[in-house]
C-alpha positions in Angstrom: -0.3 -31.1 28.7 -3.6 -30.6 26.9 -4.0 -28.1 24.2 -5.9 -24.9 25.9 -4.5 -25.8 29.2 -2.6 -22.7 29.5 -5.6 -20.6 28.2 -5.8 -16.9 30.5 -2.0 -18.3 31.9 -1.5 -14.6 32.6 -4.3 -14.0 35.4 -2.9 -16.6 37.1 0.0 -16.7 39.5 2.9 -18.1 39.2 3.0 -21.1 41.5 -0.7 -22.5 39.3 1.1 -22.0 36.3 4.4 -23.7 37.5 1.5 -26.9 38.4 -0.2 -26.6 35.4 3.1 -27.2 33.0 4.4 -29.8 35.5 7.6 -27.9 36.4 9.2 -26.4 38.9 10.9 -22.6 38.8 14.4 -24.2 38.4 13.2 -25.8 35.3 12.9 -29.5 34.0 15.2 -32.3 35.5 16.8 -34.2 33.3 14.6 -37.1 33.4 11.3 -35.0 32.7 13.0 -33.6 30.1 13.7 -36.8 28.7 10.7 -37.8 29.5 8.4 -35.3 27.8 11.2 -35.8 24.6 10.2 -39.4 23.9 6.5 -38.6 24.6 5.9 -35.1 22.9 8.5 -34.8 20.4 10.9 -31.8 19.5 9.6 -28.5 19.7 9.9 -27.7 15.9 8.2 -24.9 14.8 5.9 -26.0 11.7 6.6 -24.1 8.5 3.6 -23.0 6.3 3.4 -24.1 3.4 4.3 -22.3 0.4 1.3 -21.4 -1.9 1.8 -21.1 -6.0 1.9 -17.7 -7.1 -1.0 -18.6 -9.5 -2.7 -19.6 -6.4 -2.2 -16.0 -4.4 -3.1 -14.5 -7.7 -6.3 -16.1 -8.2 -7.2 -15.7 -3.9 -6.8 -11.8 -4.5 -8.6 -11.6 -7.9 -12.1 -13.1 -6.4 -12.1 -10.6 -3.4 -15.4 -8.6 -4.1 -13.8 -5.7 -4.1 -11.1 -6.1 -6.5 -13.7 -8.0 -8.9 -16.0 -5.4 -8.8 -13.1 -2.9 -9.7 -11.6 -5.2 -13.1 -15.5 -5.4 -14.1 -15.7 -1.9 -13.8 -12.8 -1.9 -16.6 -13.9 -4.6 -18.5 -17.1 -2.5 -19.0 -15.2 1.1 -19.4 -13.2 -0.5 -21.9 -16.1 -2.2 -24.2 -17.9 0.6 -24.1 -14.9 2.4 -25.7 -14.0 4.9 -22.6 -10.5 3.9 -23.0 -9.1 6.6 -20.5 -11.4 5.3 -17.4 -10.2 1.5 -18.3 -7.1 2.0 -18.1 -7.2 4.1 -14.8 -9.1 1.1 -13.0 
C-alpha cells in the first residue's frame, strides 16, 4: 500500500476503503496476512530518539524570545541594577 493512499480515508465509504487496504470486512486471511508479514515487516511502532539534556537546553536557550529575555539580564546586571537581573 503506498504511503498517502489512505489520505481523506474518512469521506470515503466503507466498501473504497475496504479496496483500497486490500481487505475484506472479515479481516486478513491467513495467507495475506502472511503475505503482507514477509513483504512489509511488523508493525513496530518507531521510538524517537532520546535527545541529550545539554541538547534540549541549548534548543530552548536560542528561542528569540528567551534570548532576548537572558540579554535583557546580562545587561540589567552590568549595568548594576541587580534587582531587575535577577527578576529576568
Amino acid at each position: 500500500m503506498p504511503a498517502g493512499s489512505l489520505d481523506g480515508f474518512w469521506s470515503h465509504s466503507v466498501e473504497e476503503t475496504l479496496a483500497r487496504l486490500d481487505t475484506t470486512p472479515q479481516g486478513l486471511s491467513s495467507r495475506d496476512a502472511a503475505r503482507r508479514l514477509a513483504e512489509v515487516g511488523r508493525n513496530v511502532a518507531v521510538e524517537p530518539t532520546r535527545r541529550r539534556l545539554l541538547a534540549r537546553i541549548g534548543r530552548r536557550l536560542i528561542e528569540p524570545l528567551i534570548a532576548i529575555l537572558i540579554v535583557a539580564a546580562l545587561i540589567s546586571g552590568a549595568t548594576g541594577d541587580w534587582g531587575a537581573s535577577a527578576s529576568s
